[in-house]
C-alpha positions, 0 to 999 in steps of 0.5 A: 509420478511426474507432476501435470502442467497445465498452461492455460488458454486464453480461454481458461485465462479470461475466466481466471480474471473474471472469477479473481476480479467480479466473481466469474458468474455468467448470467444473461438477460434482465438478470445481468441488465440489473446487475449491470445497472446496480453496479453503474448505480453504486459507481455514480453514487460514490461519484455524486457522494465524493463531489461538491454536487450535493452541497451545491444542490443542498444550497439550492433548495435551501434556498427556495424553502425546500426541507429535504437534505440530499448531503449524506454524512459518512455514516449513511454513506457508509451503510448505502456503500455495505448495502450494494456491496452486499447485493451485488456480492450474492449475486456474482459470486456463486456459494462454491466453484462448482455452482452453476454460473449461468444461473441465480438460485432462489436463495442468493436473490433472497440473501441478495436482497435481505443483504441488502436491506440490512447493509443499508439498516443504519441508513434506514433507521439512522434517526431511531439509532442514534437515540439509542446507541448502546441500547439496542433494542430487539430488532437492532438485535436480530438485525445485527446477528443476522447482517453479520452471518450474512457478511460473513457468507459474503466473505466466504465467497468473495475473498474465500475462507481464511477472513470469514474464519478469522472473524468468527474466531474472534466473534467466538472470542468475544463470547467466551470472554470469562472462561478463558486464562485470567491473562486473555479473560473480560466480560464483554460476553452478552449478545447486545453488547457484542451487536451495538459494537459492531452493527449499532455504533461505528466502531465495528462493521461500519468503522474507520475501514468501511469508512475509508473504503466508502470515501477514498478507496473506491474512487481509487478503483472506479479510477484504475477501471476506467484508467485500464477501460481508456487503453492506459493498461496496454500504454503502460506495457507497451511504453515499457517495453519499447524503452527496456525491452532491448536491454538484458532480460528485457522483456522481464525487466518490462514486466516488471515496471508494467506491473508496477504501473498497474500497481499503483493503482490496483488494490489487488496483488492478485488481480494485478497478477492475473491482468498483467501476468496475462502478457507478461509471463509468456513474454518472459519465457519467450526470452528463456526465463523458466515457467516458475521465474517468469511468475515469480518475477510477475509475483514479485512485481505486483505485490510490490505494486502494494507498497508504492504510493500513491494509493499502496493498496488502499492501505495509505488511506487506512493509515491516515486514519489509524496513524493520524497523519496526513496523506502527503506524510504518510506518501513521504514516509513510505516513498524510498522504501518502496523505490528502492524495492523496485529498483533491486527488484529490476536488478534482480531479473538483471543478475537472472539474465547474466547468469543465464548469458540472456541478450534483450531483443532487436530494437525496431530502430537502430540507438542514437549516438549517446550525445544525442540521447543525453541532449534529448534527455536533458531538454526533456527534462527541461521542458517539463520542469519550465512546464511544472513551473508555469503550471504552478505560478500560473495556477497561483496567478489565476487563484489570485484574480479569478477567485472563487472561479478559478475552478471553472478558469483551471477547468477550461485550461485542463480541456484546452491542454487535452485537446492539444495533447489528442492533437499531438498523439493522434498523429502516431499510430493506435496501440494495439494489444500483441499477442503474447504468445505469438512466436516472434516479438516485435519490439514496438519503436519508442517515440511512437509507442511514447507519443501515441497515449500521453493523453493518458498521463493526464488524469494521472498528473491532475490526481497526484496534482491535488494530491500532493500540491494541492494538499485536497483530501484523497476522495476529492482528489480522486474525484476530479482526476475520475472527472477528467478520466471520464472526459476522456473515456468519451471523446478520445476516439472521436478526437482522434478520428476527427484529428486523423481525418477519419469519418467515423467521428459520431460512431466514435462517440458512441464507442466511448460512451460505452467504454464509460459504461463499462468502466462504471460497470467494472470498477463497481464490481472489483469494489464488492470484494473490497467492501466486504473485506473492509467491512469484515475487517471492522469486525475483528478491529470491534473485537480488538477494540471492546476486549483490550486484546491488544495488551495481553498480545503484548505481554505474550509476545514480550514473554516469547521474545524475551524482551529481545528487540529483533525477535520480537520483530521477527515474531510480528513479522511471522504473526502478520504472515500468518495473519495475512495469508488469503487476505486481499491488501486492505483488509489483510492491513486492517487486520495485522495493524489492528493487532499487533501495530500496538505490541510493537510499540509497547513491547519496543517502549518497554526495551529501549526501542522508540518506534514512530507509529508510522514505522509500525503500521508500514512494518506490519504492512509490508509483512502482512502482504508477503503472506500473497508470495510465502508458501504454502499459502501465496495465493499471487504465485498459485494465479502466476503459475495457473498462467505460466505453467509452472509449480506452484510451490516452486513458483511462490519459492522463487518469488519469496527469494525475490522478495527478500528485499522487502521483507529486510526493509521493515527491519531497516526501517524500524533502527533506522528511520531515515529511510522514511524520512522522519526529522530529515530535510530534503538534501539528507533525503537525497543522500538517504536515498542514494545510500539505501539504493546503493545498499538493497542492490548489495544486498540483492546481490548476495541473496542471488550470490552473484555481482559481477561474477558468480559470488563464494560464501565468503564474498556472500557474507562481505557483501550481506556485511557491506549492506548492513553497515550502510543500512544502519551504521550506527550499529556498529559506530555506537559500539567505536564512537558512543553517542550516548554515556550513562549519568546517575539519575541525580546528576541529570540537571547539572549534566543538561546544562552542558550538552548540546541542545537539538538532541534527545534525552533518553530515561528508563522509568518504572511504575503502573501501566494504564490497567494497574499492572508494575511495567517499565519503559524508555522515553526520548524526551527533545533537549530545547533551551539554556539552562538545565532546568529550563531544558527540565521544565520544557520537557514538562518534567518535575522531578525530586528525590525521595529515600535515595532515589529521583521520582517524577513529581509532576508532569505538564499537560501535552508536554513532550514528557506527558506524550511519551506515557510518562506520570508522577510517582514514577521512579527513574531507574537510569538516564543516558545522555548525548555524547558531544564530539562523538563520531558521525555514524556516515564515517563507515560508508568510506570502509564499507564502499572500499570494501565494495570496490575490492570484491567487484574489481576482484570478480571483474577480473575472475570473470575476464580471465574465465572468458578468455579460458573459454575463448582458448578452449 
């Protein structure tokens, strides 16, 4: 029978952002006036918790003799965060889709309310529990069982089944400890061990994930909101249609850099869907992209929103945490990855429109000539890099004269430079939000659709400002872009109106206070689902943590793979798909690194791989949000297709194909560690990023089977060849050219002495793990100093012979040696050291992009010839 589809109406479409974003309850009266005001009331407590107000303010009354602390520590903080989440949880979001939602019923106000109380029990109780951590008495019991079954009710309707189900297993795991097989058998079965890990300590419920959600992500989504609330969300779009909506494909090329915008902010893919999908989706089939690929590229555009710094979905906050690195680091790492997956993203709706001989709309002005655009470009580019050079010297001269002011000096200039900016944008029209179904598409002019919001990259700029140059922590920085959003939110309409000469200026006041409101509103609402999946989430990593879980994963996934790097990889990668599907980004992280982040690196040790841990948690990152896209689940294609009309399942096919490019780069990145930009220096990041741009549009081109013509299989295979090669040369070099030759264990003294330094020594020992048990694993220890026993010794390594054979005798504290897991008594099985003269691996770049040339002048000229057939024909 032939399948119904079903496009929704604008409507149906409102309610499918609601139900995604607040829970799509609609309640009237004194009942939506309390939850309107708890969720503004969470909002402004995340600001005052996340600003220096309190320490001001703490200082004041110390000041006058006053004994009241209004500094709340994280671990309050955390519990006053879990407490409205809860409340507000129970109140908007119905127990089941066919609940009524213009009513509450008795028993959600009740479940509202002991959530409540029971989310904020730790900051309550806070002076009683921390004098008996690890001896819960009876009511820490009955309140831990219970705040834990009502999050986990929480859960179930705010983010659906599949979370709640994860952490009830792994509950039912801690439980049924001894009765499982001796390899996944402990004994942290009893009830008050179980509560004092997840609801007494912090190593649980109220973790490092809830930890993260309270002082970073939810400034971050309070920002986004407000962001959006101001008008930023339809600039977005708008600027990129103006500039790209003439090109081939335009539309969905705009699409997705609109939803890459909106991405960078959102801690949804999802909800990044259902918000941008909105307009997008019907602007791409206007153009002749079917229903399943307008949502698939929509798909494919938000979940890459996921990956992009600065915030990735709140991820990169939780890996600042779990990695132990800084934000700016863990931003460096993740950057080219991500760029290059958008670029071959935006080829790909390229190569769709070639093959379906697409053309992009009508300019609403004839190009200039191309010297002209080249010029402006160039003094573009100019004038904002004279302008970041007087903002950062400046800053520099005005911290140096101005002290301990300068916050209120860069405070003042910040205001001044709004104003002037409003000045500016007010003299071009007001954006306003076109209909995406309207029968004729009016590509909006550049320069006024450019000019008419820059006032919006203003908060942008000060975030990423504090962020990277600055080196502020995420929340703070967070806070004072938050700040600016909020000056903004509440003068923008009256500026503009007074600087258009309009009378309205003081109603225009009113109207931005409002927008403030609700923003404060909204933000706090897109929050209770984040909340609650973080603070589930700490469940499952508390089970992870008190029955060592991790180590006999490890075993079975070594077992499986057969100690095969790439399947091994492979099988993670399919673990964190199954992990993470129905999951929202953060928690579906937290989950995935918890879980398999450490079998990667043990099982790789234990093969020859040495993976840095930021490769590892980004690798179970990326797959862990595929599973929004993967059928039968992706959930972030099912919205797209609610929106577009399109099947499901073919439209989350479509959108695995297009994200196949971001499903190869954990794989890339894992052999090669250039593309995150470990050990390399700016000018080899320049190149690093050259190549790999060049490499993922290779391989975009082979999974689309089409370059500069429709590609064969055997040109399939070249191209999938020519990338790889480019993606990691040393693949094949090593086996042309070895960088490394194996030496006998005794004979690594008098071989140090002679290679060149700057390199790293590769050695395969054998001994006990941790837990007693024989294992054995490769270490990479630096080559630094003369002679070779100095090189020895800055290793931290000792070494003597013993019944034939080279043992560790002794190993330095925090030496490069003791870092790698190496000890005494262990027995070195073999050594490999560097090559000198050995070819570099960059050498095959020159085959491999001759190879390039030869099949794109080939279809150049196959597709020449096959127009002029046609034009005879």
């Amino acid at each position: 029978m032939r399948e119904q589809i079903h496009i929704m109406n604008d409507a149906e479409l409102q309610e499918l952002v609601e139900q995604t974003e607040t829970g799509g309850r609609h309640v009237v009266g004194k009942v939506k006036k309390l939850i309107t005001f708890t969720a503004i009331a969470w909002s402004l407590f995340q600001l005052y918790f996340s600003s220096p107000i309190p320490f001001i303010f703490q200082q004041f009354l110390n000041s006058i003799g006053w004994d009241l602390n209004v500094v709340f520590d994280d671990t309050k903080a955390r519990s006053i965060h879990l407490s409205f989440a809860l409340f507000l949880a129970f109140l908007s979001y119905p127990a089941f889709k066919k609940s009524n939602k213009t009513t509450i019923p008795l028993i959600d106000w009740a479940l509202a309310f002991v959530g409540g109380f029971l989310g904020a029990y730790y900051f309550i109780f806070y002076d009683g529990i921390v004098t008996r951590v690890g001896i819960p008495n009876q009511m820490d019991v009955i309140a831990g069982v219970a705040g834990i079954l009502i999050l986990l009710e929480a859960t179930r309707r705010s983010l659906g089944a599949p979370l709640a189900v994860i952490a009830l297993v792994f509950l039912a795991f801690n439980f049924v400890g001894p009765h499982l097989p001796q390899l996944l058998a402990h004994n942290a079965n009893k009830i008050t061990t179980i509560v004092n890990q997840q609801w007494i300590t912090t190593e649980g419920v109220f973790g490092i994930a809830l930890g993260v959600s309270t002082k970073f992500v939810f400034l971050f989504v309070l920002f986004g909101a407000l962001l959006d609330k101001a008008g930023a969300g339809n600039y977005f779009i708008k600027t990129a249609f103006s500039m790209l909506g003439h090109l081939r494909g335009g539309p969905a090329k705009a699409a997705v850099i609109a939803s890459g915008l909106t991405g960078l902010i959102s801690g949804s893919s999802i909800a990044n869907v259902v918000t941008t999908g909105t307009f997008t989706i019907p602007m791409m089939k206007k153009v002749g992209f079917s229903a399943e690929k307008a949502g698939a590229v929509e798909v494919a555009s938000s979940v890459n929103g996921q990956i992009m710094p600065p915030v990735m979905g709140a991820a990169a906050f939780l890996m600042v945490e779990y990695v132990g690195i800084s934000y700016f680091e863990v931003v460096k790492h993740a950057i080219i990855p991500a760029l290059i997956s958008y670029i071959a993203l935006v080829y790909i709706v390229h190569l769709e429109a070639m093959k379906m001989g697409m053309h992009g709309l009508k300019r609403a002005k004839p190009p200039a000539k191309i010297l002209i655009r080249l010029r402006n470009a160039a003094l573009i580019v100019f004038f904002f890099c004279l302008l970041a050079l007087i903002v950062y010297y400046g800053l520099g001269w005005i911290k140096s004269i101005a002290g301990d002011s300068s916050a209120y000096v860069i405070a003042v200039l910040v205001g001044l430079a709004y104003i002037i900016i409003a000045y500016w944008c007010a003299r071009f029209p007001e954006l306003e939000l076109d209909d995406a179904n309207a029968p004729i598409i009016h590509l909006p002019e550049v320069k006024e659709t450019v000019n008419s919001g820059l006032h919006f990259l203003l908060p942008v700029v000060v975030l990423i400002w504090c962020l990277m140059i600055e080196r502020l922590s995420p929340g703070t920085s967070a806070f004072w872009g938050t700040m600016v959003l909020i000056v903004i939110l509440l003068t923008q309409k009256a500026l503009f109106a007074y600087f258009r000469g309009e009378e309205n200026v003081t109603k225009q006041f009113k109207v931005g206070y409002r927008d403030l409101v609700d923003g404060l509103e909204v933000g706090a609402k897109n929050m209770v689902s984040i909340g609650i999946a973080t603070a589930t989430a700490g469940i499952i990593v508390g089970v992870v943590a008190l029955t060592n879980v991790g180590a006999p994963l490890a075993s079975i996934v070594e077992m499986a793979s057969g100690g095969n790097i790439l399947i091994m990889l492979i099988l993670v990668g399919i673990l964190s798909l199954i992990l993470g599907m129905g999951l929202p980004t953060t928690a579906n992280y937290i989950v995935v690194s918890s879980l398999l982040a450490t079998v990667i690196v043990e099982v790789g040790q234990q093969n020859g791989l040495i993976v840095p841990l930021i490769a590892v948690h980004l690798f179970v990152f990326y797959f862990g949000i595929m599973a929004d896209v993967t059928p039968p689940v992706g959930l972030a294609s099912f919205a797209a297709a609610a929106i577009s009309g399109g099947k499901p399942i073919k439209t989350s096919v479509i959108a695995f194909f297009y994200s196949l490019r971001t499903a190869i780069l954990p794989f890339l990145f894992i052999f090669n560690t250039d593309l995150l930009l470990i050990n390399v220096d700016w000018l080899h990041g320049i190149s690093v990023f050259v190549v790999a741009t060049a490499a993922i549009l290779v391989f975009t081109a082979a999974t689309q089977k089409y370059f500069f013509d429709k590609c064969s299989w055997l040109e399939v295979i070249a191209l999938l060849l020519i990338a790889f090669t480019l993606f990691r040369p040393a693949y094949f070099m090593e086996k042309l050219s070895p960088s490394y030759v194996d030496i006998e264990p005794y004979n690594i003294v008098s071989e140090l002495q002679h290679v060149q330094s700057d390199r790293d020594l590769k050695i395969r020992v054998s001994g006990l793990s941790d837990i007693g048990e024989p294992t054995t694993f490769y270490a990479h220890l630096p080559i630094i100093g003369e002679t070779g026993e100095q090189r020895l010794q800055n290793m931290g390594l000792t070494i003597i012979e013993s019944d034939g054979v080279m043992m560790i005798d002794d190993v330095a504290f925090d030496s490069p040696a003791s870092k790698m897991g190496l000890d005494w008594d262990q027995t070195i099985l073999s050594v490999e050291m560097p090559v000198e003269g050995a070819f570099a691996k960059q050498w095959l770049y020159i085959p491999a992009l001759l190879l390039l040339l030869a099949i794109a002048l080939m279809q150049i000229r196959r597709r020449k010839e096959e127009l002029v057939k046609l034009a005879m024909d």
